[in-house]
PyMOL Python script that loads the backbone (N, CA, C, O; Angstrom):
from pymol import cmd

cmd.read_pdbstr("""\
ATOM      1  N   UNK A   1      83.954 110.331 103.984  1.00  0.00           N
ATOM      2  CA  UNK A   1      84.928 109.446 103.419  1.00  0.00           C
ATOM      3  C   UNK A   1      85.576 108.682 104.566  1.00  0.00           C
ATOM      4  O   UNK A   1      85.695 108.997 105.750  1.00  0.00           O
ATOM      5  N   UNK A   2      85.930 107.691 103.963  1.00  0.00           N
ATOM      6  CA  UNK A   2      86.204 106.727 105.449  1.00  0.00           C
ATOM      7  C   UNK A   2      87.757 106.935 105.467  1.00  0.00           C
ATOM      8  O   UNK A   2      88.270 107.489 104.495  1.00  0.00           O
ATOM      9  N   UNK A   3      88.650 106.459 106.673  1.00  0.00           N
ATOM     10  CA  UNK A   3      89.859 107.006 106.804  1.00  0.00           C
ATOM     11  C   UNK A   3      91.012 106.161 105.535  1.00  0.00           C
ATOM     12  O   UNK A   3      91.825 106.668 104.762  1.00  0.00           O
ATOM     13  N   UNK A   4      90.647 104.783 105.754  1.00  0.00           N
ATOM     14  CA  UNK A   4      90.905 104.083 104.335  1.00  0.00           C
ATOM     15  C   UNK A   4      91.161 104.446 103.139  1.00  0.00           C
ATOM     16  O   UNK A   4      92.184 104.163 102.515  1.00  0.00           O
ATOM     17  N   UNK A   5      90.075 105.214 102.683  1.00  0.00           N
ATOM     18  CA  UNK A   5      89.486 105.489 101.294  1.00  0.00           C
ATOM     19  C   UNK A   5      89.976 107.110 101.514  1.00  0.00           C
ATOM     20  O   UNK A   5      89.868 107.699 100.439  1.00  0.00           O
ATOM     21  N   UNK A   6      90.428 107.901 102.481  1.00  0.00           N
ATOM     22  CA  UNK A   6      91.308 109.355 102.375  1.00  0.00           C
ATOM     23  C   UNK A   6      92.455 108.944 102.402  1.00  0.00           C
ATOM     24  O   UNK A   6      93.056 109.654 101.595  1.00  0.00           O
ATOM     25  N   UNK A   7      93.507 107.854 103.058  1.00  0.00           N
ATOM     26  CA  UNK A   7      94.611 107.481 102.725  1.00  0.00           C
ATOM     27  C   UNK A   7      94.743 107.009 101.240  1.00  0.00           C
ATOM     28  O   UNK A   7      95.860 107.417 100.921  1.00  0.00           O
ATOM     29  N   UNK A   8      94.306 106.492 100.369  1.00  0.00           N
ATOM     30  CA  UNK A   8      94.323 105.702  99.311  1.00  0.00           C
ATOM     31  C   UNK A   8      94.145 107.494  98.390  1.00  0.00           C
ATOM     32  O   UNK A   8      94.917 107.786  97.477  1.00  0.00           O
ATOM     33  N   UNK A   9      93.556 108.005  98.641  1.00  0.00           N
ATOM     34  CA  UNK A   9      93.077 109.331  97.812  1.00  0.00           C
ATOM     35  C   UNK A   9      94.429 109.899  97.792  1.00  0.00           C
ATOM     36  O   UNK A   9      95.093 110.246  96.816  1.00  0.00           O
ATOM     37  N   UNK A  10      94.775 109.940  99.267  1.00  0.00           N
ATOM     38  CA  UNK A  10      96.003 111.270  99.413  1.00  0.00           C
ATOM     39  C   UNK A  10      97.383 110.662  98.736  1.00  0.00           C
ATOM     40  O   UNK A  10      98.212 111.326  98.114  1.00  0.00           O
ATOM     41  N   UNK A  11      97.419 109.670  98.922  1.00  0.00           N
ATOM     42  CA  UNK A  11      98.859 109.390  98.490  1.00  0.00           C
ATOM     43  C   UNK A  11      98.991 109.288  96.844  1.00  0.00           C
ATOM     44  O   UNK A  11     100.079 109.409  96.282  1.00  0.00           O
ATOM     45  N   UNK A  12      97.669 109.034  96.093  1.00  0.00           N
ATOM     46  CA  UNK A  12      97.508 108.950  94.578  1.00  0.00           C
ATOM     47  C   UNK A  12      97.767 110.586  94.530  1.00  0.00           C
ATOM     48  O   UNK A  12      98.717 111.094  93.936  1.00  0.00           O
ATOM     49  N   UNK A  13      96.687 111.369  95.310  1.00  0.00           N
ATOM     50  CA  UNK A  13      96.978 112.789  94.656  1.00  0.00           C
ATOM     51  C   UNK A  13      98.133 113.375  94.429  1.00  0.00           C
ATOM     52  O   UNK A  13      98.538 113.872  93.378  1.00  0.00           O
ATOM     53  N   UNK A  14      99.006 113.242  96.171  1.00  0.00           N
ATOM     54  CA  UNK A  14     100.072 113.808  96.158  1.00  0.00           C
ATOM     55  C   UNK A  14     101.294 112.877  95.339  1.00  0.00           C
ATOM     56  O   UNK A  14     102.335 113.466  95.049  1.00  0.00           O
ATOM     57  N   UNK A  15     101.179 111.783  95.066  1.00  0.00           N
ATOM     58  CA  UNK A  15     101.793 111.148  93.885  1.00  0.00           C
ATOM     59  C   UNK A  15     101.732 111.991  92.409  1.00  0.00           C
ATOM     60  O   UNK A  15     102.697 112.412  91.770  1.00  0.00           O
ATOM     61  N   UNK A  16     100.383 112.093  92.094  1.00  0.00           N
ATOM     62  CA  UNK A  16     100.266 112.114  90.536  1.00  0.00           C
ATOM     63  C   UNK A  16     100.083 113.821  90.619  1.00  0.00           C
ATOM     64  O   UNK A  16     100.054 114.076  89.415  1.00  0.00           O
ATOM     65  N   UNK A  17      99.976 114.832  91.155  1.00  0.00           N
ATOM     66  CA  UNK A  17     100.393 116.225  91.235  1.00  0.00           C
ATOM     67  C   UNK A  17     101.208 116.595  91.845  1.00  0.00           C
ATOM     68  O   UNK A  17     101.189 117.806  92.064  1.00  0.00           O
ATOM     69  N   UNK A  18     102.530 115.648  92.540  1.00  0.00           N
ATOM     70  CA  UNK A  18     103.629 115.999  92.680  1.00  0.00           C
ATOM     71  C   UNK A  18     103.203 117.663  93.771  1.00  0.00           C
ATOM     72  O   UNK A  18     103.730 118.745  93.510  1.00  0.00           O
ATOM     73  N   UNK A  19     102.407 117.509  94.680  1.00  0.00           N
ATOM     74  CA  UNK A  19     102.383 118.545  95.791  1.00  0.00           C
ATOM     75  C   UNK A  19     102.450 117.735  97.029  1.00  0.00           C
ATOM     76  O   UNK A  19     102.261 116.519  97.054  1.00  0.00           O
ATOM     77  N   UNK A  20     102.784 118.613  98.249  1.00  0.00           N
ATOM     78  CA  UNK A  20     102.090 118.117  99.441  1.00  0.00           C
ATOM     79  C   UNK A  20     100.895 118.210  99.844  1.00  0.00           C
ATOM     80  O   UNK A  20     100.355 119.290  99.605  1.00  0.00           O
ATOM     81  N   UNK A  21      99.879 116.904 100.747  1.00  0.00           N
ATOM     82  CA  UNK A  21      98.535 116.646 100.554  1.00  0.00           C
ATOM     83  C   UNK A  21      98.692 116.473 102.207  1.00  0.00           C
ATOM     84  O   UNK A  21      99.639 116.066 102.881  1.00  0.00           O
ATOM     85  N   UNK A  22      97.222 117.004 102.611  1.00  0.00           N
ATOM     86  CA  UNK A  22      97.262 116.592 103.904  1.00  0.00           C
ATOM     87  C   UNK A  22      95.544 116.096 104.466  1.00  0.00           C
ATOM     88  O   UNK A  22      94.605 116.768 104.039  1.00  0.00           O
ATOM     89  N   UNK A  23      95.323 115.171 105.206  1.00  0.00           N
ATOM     90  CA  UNK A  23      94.103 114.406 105.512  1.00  0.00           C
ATOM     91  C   UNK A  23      93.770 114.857 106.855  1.00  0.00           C
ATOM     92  O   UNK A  23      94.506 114.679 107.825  1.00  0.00           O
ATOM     93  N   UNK A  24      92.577 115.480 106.890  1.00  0.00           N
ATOM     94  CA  UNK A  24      91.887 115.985 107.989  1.00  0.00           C
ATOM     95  C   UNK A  24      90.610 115.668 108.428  1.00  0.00           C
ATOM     96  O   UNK A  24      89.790 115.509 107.524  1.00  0.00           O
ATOM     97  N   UNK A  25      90.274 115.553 109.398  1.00  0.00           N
ATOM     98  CA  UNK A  25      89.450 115.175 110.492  1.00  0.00           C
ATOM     99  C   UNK A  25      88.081 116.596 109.760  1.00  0.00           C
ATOM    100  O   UNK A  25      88.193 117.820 109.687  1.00  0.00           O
ATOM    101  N   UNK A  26      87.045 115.760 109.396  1.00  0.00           N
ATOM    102  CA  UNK A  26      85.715 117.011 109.105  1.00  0.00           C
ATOM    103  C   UNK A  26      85.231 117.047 110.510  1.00  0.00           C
ATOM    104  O   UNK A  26      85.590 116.463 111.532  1.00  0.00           O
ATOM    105  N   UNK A  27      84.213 118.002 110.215  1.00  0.00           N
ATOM    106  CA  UNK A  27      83.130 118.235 111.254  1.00  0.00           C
ATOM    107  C   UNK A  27      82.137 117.158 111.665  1.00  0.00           C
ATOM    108  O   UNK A  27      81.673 117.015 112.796  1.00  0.00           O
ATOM    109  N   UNK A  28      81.918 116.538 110.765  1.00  0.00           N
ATOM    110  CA  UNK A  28      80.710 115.750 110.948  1.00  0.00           C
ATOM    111  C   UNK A  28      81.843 114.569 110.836  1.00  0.00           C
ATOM    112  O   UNK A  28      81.942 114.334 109.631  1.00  0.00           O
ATOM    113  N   UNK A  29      82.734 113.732 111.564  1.00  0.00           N
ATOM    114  CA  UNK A  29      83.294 112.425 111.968  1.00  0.00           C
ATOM    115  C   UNK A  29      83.760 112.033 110.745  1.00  0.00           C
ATOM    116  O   UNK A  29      83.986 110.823 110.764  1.00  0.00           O
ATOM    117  N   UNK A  30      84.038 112.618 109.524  1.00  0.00           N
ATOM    118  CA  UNK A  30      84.738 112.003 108.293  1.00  0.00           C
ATOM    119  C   UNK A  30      86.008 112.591 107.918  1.00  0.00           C
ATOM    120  O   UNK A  30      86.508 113.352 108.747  1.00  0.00           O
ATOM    121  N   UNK A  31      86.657 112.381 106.784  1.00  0.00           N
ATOM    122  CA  UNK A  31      87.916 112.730 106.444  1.00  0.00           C
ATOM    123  C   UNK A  31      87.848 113.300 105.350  1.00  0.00           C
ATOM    124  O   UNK A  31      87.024 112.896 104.530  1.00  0.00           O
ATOM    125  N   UNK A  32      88.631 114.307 105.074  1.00  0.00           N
ATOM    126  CA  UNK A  32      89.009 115.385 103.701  1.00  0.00           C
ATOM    127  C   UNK A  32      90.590 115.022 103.111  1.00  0.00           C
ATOM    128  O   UNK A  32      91.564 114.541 103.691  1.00  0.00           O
ATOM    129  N   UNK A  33      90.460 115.318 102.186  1.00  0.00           N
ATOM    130  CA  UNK A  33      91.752 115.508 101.597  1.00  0.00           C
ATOM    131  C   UNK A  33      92.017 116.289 100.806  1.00  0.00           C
ATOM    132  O   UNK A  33      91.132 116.341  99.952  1.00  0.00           O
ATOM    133  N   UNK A  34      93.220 117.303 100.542  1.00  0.00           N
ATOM    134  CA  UNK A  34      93.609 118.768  99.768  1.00  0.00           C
ATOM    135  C   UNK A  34      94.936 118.910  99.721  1.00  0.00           C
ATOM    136  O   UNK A  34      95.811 118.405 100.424  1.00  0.00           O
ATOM    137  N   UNK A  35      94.998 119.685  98.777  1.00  0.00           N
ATOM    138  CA  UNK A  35      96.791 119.985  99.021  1.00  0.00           C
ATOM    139  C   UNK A  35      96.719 121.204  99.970  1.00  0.00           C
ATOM    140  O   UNK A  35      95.900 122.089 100.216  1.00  0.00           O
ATOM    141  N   UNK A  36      98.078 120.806 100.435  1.00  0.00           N
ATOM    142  CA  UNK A  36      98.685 121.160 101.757  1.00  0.00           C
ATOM    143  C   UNK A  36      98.147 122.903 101.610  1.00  0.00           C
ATOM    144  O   UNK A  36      97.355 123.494 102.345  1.00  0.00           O
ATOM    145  N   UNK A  37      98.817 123.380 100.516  1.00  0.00           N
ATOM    146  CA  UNK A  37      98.951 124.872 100.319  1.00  0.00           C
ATOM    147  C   UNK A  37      97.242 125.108  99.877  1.00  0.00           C
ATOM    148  O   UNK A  37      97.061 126.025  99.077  1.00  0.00           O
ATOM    149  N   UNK A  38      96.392 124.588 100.196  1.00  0.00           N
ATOM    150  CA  UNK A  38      95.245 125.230  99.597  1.00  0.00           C
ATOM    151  C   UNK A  38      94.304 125.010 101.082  1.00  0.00           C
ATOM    152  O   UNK A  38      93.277 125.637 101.342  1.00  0.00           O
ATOM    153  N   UNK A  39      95.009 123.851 102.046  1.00  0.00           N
ATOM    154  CA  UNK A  39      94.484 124.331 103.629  1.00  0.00           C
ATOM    155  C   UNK A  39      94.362 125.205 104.274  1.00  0.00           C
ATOM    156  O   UNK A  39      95.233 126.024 103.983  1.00  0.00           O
ATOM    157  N   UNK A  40      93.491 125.681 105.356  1.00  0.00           N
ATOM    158  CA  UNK A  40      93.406 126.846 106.042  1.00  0.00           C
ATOM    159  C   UNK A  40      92.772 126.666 107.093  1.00  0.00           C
ATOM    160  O   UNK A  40      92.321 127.600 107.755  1.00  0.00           O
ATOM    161  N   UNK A  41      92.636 125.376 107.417  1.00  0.00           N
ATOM    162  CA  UNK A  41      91.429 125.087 108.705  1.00  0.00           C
ATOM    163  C   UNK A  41      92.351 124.844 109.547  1.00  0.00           C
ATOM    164  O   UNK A  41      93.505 125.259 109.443  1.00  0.00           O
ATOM    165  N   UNK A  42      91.820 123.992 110.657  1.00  0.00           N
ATOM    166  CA  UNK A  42      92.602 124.033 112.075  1.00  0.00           C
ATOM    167  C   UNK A  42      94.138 123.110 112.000  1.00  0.00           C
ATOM    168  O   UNK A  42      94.195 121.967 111.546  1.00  0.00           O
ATOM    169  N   UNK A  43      95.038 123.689 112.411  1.00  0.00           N
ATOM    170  CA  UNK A  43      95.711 122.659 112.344  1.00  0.00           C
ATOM    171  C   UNK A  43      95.929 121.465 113.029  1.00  0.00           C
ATOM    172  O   UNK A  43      96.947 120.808 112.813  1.00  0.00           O
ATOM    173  N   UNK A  44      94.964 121.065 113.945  1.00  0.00           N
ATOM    174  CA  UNK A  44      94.804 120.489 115.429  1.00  0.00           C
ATOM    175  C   UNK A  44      94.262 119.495 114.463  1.00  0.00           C
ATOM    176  O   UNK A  44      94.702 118.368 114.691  1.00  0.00           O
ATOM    177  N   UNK A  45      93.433 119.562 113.443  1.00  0.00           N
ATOM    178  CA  UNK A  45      92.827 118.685 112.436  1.00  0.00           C
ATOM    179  C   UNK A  45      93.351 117.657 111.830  1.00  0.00           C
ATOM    180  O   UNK A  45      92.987 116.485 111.730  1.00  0.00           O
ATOM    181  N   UNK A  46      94.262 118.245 111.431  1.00  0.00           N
ATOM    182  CA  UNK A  46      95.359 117.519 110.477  1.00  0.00           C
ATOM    183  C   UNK A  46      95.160 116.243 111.070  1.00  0.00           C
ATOM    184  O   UNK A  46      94.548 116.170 112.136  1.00  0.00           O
ATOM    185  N   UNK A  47      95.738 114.924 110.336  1.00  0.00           N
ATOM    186  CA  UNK A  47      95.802 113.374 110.762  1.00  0.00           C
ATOM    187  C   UNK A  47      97.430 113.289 110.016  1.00  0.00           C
ATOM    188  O   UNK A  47      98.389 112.737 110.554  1.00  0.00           O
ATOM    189  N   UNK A  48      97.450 113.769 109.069  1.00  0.00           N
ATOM    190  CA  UNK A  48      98.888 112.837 108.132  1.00  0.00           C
ATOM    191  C   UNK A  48      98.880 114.506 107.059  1.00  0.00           C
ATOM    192  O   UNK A  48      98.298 115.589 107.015  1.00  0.00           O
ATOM    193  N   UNK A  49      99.744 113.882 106.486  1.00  0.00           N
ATOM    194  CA  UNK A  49     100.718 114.983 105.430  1.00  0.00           C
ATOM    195  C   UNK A  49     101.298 113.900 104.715  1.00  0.00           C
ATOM    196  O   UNK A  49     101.860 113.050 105.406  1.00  0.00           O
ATOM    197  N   UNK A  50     101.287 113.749 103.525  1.00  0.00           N
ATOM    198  CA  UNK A  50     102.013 113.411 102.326  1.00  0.00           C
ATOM    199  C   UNK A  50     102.676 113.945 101.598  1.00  0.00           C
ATOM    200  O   UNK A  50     102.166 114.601 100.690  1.00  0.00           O
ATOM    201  N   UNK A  51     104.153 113.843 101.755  1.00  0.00           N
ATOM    202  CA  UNK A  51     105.234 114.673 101.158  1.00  0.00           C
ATOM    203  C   UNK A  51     105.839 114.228  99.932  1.00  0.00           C
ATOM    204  O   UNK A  51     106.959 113.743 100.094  1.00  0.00           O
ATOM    205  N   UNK A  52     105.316 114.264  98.486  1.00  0.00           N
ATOM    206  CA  UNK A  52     106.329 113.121  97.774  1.00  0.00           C
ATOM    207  C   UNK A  52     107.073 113.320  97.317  1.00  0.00           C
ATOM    208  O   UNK A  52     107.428 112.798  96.260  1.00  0.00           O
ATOM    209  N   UNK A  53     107.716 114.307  98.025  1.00  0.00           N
ATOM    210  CA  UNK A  53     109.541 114.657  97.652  1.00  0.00           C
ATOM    211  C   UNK A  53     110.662 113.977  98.510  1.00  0.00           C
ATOM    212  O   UNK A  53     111.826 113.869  98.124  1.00  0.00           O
ATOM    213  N   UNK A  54     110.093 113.443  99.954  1.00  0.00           N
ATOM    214  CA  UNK A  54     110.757 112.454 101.071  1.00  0.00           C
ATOM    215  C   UNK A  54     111.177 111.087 100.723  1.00  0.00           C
ATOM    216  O   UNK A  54     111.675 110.358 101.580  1.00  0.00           O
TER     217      UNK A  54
END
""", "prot")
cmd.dss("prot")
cmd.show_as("cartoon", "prot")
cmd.util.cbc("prot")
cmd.orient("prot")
């Protein structure tokens, strides 16, 4: 997923399920997106966090 198209993802998710979402760096040079509380990988990964309670 391109970094574009994981920003546009994360902020709808963490909009419309009202959690925190955070966008991470994969293995293979692309981007993920998940809620915050269901992460467990590196945190060195992380790129952004979407909070939509801020």
């Amino acid at each position: 997923m391109s970094q574009a198209l994981a920003f546009a993802n994360a902020w709808n998710l963490a909009t419309t399920l009202m959690v925190c979402v955070v966008i991470f760096r994969t293995g293979i040079g692309g981007y993920g997106v998940m809620p915050a509380a269901e992460y467990d990988g590196d945190p060195a990964a992380v790129i952004h966090e979407f909070d939509p309670f801020q």
